[in-house]
TORDOZA-543512 format. One record per residue: residue in one letter; x, y, z of N, C-alpha, C in turn. Coordinates in steps of 0.02 Angstrom, whole numbers, plus 50000, padded with zeros to 5 digits. Layout:
code->A&n.east->X&n.north->Y&n.up->Z&ca.east->X&ca.north->Y&ca.up->Z&c.east->X&c.north->Y&c.up->Z
...
END
This chain:
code->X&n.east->50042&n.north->49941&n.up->50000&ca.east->50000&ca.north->50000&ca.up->50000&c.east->50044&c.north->50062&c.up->50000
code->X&n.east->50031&n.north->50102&n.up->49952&ca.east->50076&ca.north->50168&ca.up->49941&c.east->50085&c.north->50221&c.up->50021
code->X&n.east->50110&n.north->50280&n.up->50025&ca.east->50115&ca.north->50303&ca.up->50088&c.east->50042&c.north->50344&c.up->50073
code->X&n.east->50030&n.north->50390&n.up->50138&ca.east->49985&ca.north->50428&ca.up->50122&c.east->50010&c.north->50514&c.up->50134
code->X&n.east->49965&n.north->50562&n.up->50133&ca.east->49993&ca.north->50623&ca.up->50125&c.east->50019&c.north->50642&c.up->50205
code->X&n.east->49991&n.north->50587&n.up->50245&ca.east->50006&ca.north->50610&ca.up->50330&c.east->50082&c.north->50600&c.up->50333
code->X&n.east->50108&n.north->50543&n.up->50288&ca.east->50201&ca.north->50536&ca.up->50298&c.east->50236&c.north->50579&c.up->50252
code->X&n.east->50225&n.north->50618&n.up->50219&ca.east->50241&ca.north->50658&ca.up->50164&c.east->50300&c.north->50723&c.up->50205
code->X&n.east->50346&n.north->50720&n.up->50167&ca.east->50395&ca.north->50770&ca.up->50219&c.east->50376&c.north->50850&c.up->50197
code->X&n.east->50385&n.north->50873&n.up->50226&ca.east->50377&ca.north->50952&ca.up->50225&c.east->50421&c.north->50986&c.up->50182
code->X&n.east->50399&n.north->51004&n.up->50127&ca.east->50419&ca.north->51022&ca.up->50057&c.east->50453&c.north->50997&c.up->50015
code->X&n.east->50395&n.north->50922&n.up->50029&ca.east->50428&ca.north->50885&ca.up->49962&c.east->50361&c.north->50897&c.up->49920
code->X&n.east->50378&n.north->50862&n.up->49855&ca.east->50319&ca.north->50881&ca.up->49786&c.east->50288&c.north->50805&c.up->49763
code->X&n.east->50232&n.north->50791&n.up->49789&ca.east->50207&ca.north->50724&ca.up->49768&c.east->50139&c.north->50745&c.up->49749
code->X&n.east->50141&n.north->50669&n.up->49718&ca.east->50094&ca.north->50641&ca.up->49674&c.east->50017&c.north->50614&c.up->49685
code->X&n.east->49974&n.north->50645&n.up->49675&ca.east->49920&ca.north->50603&ca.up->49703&c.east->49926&c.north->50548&c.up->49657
code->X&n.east->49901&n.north->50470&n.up->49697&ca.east->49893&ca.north->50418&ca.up->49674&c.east->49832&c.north->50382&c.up->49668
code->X&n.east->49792&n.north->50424&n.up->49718&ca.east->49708&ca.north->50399&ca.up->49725&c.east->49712&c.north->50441&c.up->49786
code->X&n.east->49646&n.north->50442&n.up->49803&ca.east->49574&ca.north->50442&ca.up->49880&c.east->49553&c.north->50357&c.up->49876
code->X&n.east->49591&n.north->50363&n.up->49932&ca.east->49580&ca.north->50279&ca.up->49981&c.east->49520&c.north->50290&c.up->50016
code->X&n.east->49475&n.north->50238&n.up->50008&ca.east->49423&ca.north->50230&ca.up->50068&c.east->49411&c.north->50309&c.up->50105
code->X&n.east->49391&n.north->50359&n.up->50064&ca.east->49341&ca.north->50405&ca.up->50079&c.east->49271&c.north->50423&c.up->50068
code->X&n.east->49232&n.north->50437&n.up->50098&ca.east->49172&ca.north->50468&ca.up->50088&c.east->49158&c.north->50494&c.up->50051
code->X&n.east->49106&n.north->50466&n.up->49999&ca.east->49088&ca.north->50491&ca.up->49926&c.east->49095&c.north->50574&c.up->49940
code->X&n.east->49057&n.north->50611&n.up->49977&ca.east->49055&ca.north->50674&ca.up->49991&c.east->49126&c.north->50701&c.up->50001
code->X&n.east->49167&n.north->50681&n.up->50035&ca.east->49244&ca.north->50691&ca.up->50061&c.east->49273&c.north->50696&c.up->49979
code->X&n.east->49266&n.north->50651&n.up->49946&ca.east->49295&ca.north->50608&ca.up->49892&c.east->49296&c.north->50695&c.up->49835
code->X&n.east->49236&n.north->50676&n.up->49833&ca.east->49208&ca.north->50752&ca.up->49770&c.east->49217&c.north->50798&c.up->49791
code->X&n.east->49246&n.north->50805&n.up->49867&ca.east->49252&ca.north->50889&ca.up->49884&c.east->49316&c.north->50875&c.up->49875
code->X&n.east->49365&n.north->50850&n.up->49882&ca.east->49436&ca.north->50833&ca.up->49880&c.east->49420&c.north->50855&c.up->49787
code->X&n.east->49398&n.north->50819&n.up->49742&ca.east->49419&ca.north->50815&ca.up->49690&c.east->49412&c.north->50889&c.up->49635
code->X&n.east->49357&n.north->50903&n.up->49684&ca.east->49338&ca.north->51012&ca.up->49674&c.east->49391&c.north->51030&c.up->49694
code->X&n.east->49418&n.north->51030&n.up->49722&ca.east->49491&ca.north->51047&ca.up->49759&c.east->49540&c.north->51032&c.up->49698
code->X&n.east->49534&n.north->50998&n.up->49682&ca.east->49618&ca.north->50984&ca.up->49615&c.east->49643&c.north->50929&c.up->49657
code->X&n.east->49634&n.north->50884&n.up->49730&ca.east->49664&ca.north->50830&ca.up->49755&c.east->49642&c.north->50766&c.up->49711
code->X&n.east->49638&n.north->50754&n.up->49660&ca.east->49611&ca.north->50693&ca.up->49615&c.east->49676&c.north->50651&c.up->49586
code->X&n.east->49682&n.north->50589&n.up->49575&ca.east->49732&ca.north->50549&ca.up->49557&c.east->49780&c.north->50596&c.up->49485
code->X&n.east->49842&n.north->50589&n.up->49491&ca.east->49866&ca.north->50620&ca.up->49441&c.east->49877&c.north->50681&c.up->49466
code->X&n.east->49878&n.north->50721&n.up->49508&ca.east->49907&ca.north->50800&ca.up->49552&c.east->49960&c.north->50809&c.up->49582
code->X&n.east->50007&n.north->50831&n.up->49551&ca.east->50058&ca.north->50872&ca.up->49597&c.east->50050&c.north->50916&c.up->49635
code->X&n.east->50070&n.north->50904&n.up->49707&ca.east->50054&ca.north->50949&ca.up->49760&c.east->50147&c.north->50964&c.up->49806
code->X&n.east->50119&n.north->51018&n.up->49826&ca.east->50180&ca.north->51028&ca.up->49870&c.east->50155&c.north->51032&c.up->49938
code->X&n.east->50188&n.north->50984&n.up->49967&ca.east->50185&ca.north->51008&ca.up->50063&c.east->50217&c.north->51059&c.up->50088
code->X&n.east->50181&n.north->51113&n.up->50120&ca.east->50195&ca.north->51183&ca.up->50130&c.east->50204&c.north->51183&c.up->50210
code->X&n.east->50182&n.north->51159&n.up->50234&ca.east->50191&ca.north->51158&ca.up->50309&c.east->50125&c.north->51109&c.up->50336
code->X&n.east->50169&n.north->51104&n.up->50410&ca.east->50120&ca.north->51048&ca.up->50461&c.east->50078&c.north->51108&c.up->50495
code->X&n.east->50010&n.north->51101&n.up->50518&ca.east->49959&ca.north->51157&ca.up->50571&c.east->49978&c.north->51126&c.up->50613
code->X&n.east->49938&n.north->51162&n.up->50651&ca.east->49952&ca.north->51127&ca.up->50775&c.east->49936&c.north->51077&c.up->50750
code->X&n.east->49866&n.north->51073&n.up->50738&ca.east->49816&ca.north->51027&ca.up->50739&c.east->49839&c.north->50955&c.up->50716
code->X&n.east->49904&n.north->50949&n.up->50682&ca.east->49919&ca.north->50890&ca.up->50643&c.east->49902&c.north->50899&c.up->50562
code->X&n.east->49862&n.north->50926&n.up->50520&ca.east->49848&ca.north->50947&ca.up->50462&c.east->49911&c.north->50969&c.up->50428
code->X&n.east->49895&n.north->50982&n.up->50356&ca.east->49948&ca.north->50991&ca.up->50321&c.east->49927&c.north->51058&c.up->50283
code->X&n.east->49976&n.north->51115&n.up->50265&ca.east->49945&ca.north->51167&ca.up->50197&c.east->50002&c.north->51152&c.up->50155
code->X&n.east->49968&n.north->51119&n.up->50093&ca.east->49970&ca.north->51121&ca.up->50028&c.east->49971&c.north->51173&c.up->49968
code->X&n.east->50011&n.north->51156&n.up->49925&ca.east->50027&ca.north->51195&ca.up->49883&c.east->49999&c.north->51161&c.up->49812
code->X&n.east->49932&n.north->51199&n.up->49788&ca.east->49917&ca.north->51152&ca.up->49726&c.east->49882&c.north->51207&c.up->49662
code->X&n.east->49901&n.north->51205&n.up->49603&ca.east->49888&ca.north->51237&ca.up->49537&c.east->49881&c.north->51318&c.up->49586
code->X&n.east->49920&n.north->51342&n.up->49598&ca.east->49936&ca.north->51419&ca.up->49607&c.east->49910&c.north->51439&c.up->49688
code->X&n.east->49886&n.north->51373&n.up->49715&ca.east->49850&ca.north->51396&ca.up->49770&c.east->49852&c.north->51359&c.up->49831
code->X&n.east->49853&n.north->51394&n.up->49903&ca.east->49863&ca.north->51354&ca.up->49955&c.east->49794&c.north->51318&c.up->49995
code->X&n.east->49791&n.north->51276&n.up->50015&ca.east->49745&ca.north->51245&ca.up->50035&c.east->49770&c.north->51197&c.up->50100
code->X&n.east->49696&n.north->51209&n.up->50152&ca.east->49734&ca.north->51181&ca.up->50222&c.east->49703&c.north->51127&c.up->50212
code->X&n.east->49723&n.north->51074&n.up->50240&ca.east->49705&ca.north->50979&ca.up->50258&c.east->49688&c.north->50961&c.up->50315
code->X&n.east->49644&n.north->50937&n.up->50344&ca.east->49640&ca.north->50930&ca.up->50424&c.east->49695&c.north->50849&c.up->50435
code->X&n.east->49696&n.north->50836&n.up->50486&ca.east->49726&ca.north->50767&ca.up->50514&c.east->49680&c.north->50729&c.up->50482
code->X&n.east->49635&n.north->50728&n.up->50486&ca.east->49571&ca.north->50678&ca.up->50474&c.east->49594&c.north->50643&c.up->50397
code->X&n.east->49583&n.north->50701&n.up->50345&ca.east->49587&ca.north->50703&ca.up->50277&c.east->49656&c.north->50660&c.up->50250
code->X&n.east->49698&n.north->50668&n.up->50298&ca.east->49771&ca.north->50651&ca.up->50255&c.east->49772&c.north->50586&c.up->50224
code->X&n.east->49762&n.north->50528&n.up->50280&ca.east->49759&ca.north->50439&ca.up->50284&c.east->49717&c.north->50444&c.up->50211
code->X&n.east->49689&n.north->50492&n.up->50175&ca.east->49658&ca.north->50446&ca.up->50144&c.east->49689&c.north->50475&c.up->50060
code->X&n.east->49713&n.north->50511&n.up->50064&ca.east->49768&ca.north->50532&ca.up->50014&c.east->49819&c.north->50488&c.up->49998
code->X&n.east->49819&n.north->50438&n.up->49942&ca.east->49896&ca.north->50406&ca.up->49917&c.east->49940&c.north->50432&c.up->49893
code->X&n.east->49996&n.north->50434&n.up->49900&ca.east->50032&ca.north->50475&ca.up->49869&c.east->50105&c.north->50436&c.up->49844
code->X&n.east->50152&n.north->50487&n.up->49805&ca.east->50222&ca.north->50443&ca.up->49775&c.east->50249&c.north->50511&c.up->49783
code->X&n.east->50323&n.north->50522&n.up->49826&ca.east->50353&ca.north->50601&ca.up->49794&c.east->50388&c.north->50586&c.up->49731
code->X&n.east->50383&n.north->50648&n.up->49703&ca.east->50428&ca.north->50650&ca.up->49660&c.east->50510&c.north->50672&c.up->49653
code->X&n.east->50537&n.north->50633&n.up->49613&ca.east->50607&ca.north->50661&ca.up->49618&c.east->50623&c.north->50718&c.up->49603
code->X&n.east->50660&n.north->50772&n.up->49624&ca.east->50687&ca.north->50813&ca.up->49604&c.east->50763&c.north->50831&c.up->49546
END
């Protein structure tokens, strides 16, 4: 099973690979978002909370803890 976006290091540039076992609703709001299989994202920093802000098509976007586990991901090489 690939990692998910919760092990992802802090400003590296990965890959979405899928939405694992999310909530149809979770799923389509993620995918309104630009988080859909095939996305390069950048990890911008960790919140208190455990969450992540992301860096995706020109724009930042926060992640709760909840959300991450279900993000697959691959980084990419630089």
């Amino acid at each position: 099973m690939p990692p998910t976006l919760a092990r992802a290091s802090i400003g590296a540039t990965v890959q979405v690979l899928g939405v694992r076992g999310a909530p149809g609703p979770l799923r389509r709001r993620l995918a309104e978002l630009g988080l859909r299989e095939g996305a390069s994202i950048q990890v911008v920093q960790r919140t208190a909370g455990g969450g992540r802000i992301v860096g995706i098509a020109g724009t930042r976007l926060a992640l709760g803890a909840e959300v991450l586990d279900f993000l697959a991901v691959s980084e990419v090489s630089s």
